[in-house]
N, C-alpha and C positions, 0 to 999 in steps of 0.2 A: 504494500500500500504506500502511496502516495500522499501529501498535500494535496487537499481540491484548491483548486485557485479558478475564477472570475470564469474563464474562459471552460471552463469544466461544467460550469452549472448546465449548461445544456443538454447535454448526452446524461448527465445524472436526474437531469427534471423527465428527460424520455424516458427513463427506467420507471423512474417516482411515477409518472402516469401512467406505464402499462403494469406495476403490481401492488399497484395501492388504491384499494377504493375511493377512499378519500387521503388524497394525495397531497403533499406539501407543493406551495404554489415556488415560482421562480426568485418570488418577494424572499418565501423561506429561508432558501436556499442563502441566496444573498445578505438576507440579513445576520445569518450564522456566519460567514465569510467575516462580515464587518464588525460584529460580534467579538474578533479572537477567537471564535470556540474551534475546538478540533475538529476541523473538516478532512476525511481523508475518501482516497477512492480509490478502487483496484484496477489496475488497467495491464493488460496485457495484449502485446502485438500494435499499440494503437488503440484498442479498446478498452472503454472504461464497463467493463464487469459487474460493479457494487461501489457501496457509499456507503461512508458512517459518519455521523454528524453526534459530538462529546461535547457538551457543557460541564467544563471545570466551573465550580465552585467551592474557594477556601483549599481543603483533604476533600474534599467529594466531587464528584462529576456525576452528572445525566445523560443516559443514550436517548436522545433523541430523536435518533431515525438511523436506521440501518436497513440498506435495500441490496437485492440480487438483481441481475438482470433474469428474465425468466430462464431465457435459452440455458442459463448456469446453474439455475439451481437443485435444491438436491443432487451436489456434486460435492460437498464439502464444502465451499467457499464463503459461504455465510459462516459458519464453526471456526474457520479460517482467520476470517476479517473479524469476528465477533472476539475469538483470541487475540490479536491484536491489537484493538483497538481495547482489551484489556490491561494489554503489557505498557501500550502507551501510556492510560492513565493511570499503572503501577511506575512507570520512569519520570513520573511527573510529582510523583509521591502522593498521589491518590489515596484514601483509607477505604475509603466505601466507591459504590458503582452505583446508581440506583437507575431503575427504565420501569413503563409504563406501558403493556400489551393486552391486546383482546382477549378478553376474558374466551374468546371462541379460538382464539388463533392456537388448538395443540401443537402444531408444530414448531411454533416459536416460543412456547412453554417449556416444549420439552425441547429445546436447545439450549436455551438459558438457564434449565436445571442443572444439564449435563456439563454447564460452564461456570457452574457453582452458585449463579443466581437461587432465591429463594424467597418465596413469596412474602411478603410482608405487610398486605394490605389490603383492600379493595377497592375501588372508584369507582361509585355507583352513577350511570349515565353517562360517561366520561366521553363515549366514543360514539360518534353519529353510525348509524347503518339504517337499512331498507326500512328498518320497523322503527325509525324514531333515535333510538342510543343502547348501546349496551357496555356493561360493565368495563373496567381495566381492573389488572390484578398488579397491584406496585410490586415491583421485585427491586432485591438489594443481593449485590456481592460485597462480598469483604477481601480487598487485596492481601496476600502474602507477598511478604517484603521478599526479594531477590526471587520468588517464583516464577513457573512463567506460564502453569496450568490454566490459573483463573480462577482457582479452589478454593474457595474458606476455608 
């Protein structure tokens, strides 16, 4: 992975709208950029693959968006990027990790388990879909200092 930079937002907003219902707009994007926050992207050959988008705060940081392109997924890459974008906010000196997912989405539950994440919360209405809103479930990791699992 990469730095996203200005000229990136593009090709990571064409991923954001082909695997997210409700999608982060281009404003998003850019305003994380201007932000400081951790923008990175995976790019290989030329293409950009996935994006992760890290709000440090203080010892803690927020994932805010982590996407695949479709063509790559379930191939590892998300596991991949999702570990990294770990180690970064452990080289950063990070304590916690916390992110916010579809109370529907198992398969990004159980990534985030298997990445030491662990539920800590609920938020109720949080996420717009077809019926109105449904829940997010708050997860938190806890970094190990010189790790590089991602394991409480």
């Amino acid at each position: 992975m990469r730095a996203m930079t200005l000229a990136d937002v593009a090709a990571v907003l064409e991923i954001e709208l082909a695997v997210q219902a409700y999608p982060w707009t281009r404003g998003n994007f850019n305003d994380a950029l201007d932000h400081g926050y951790v923008c990175s992207v995976d790019e290989q050959g030329g293409e950009i693959r996935g994006y992760a988008v890290l709000m440090p705060v203080l010892d803690e940081a927020e994932l805010l968006n982590i996407g695949v392109a479709a063509k790559h997924q379930r191939k590892g890459l998300g596991r991949a990027m999702l570990r990294e974008v770990l180690d970064i906010a452990r080289g950063m000196n990070m304590r916690l990790v916390f992110l916010e997912v579809r109370a529907s989405n198992a398969a990004a539950l159980a990534l985030y388990r298997s990445a030491g994440f662990a539920g800590i919360g609920l938020r109720r209405a949080y996420y717009q879909n077809a019926n109105g809103s449904e829940d997010a479930v708050t997860m938190m990791c806890e970094l190990l200092r010189g790790g590089t699992d991602g394991q409480a």
